[in-house]
N, C-alpha and C positions, 0 to 999 in steps of 0.2 A: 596393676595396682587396683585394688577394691575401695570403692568409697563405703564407709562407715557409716551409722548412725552418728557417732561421734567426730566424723571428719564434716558430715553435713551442721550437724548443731556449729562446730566452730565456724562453717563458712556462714553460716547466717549470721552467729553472733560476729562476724567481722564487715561483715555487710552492710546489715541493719543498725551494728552498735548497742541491740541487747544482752543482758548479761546471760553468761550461761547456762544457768536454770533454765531461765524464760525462752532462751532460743532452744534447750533440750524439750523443751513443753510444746513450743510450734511443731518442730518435726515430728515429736512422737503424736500430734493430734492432729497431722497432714496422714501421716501414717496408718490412724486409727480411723478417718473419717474414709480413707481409700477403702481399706479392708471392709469395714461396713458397707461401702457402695457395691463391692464387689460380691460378697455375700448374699446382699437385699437382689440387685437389679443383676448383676452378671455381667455391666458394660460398662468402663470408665475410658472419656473421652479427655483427652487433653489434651487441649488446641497448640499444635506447633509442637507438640512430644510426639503423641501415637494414643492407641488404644490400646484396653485391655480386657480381653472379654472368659468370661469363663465356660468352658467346654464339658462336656460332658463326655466320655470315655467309656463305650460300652466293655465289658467281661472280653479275655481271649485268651487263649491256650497261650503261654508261656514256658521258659526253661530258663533251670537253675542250674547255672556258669559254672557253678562250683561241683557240681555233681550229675550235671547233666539231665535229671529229675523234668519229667512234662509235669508243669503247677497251672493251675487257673488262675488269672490275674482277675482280680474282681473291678466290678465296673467302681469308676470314681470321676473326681469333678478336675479339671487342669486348667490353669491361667495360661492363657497365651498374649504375646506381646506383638504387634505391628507399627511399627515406628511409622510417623510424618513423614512425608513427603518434603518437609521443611526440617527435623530432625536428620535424614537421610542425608539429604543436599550439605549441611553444615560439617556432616562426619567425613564425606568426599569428597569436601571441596581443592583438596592438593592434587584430586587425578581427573584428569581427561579424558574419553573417550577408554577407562579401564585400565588407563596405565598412568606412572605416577608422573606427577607435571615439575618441569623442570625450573 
């Protein structure tokens, strides 16, 4: 299951007990102030979530699946994600040692 913009607005607005306007207004301007940081600086840290930094992608020879065609892939910019140490620990807390805990 995918969380939504609109799944996150309702869990604030059930949270915090703002209306939903103002809780769609927080997220979309948690959203927007992210995007800007990632943009400007390249590195957004979020204590107890992970980071997120943006990469840089040089140019490299590529092929098209569809027709088998050698294309240049041009150089571009890619978000990557590296979850906490404490994010991590929270998602595997049911297994032990790699397998799941009884």
């Amino acid at each position: 299951m995918a969380l939504t913009r609109a799944d996150l607005t309702a869990k604030v607005r059930s949270k915090v007990g703002l209306p939903t306007a103002e809780s769609a207004s927080y997220v979309a301007s948690f959203f927007g102030l992210i995007k800007e940081e990632a943009e400007k600086s390249g590195t957004i840290k979020l204590n107890g979530f992970g980071n997120f930094t943006v990469k840089e992608k040089k140019a490299r020879r590529g092929r098209n699946p569809q027709t088998g065609e050698s294309i240049i892939i041009g150089e571009r910019k890619v978000v990557k994600f590296k979850p906490s140490v404490v994010l991590k620990a929270g998602i595997n807390k049911k297994y032990k040692n790699g397998t799941k805990g009884r």
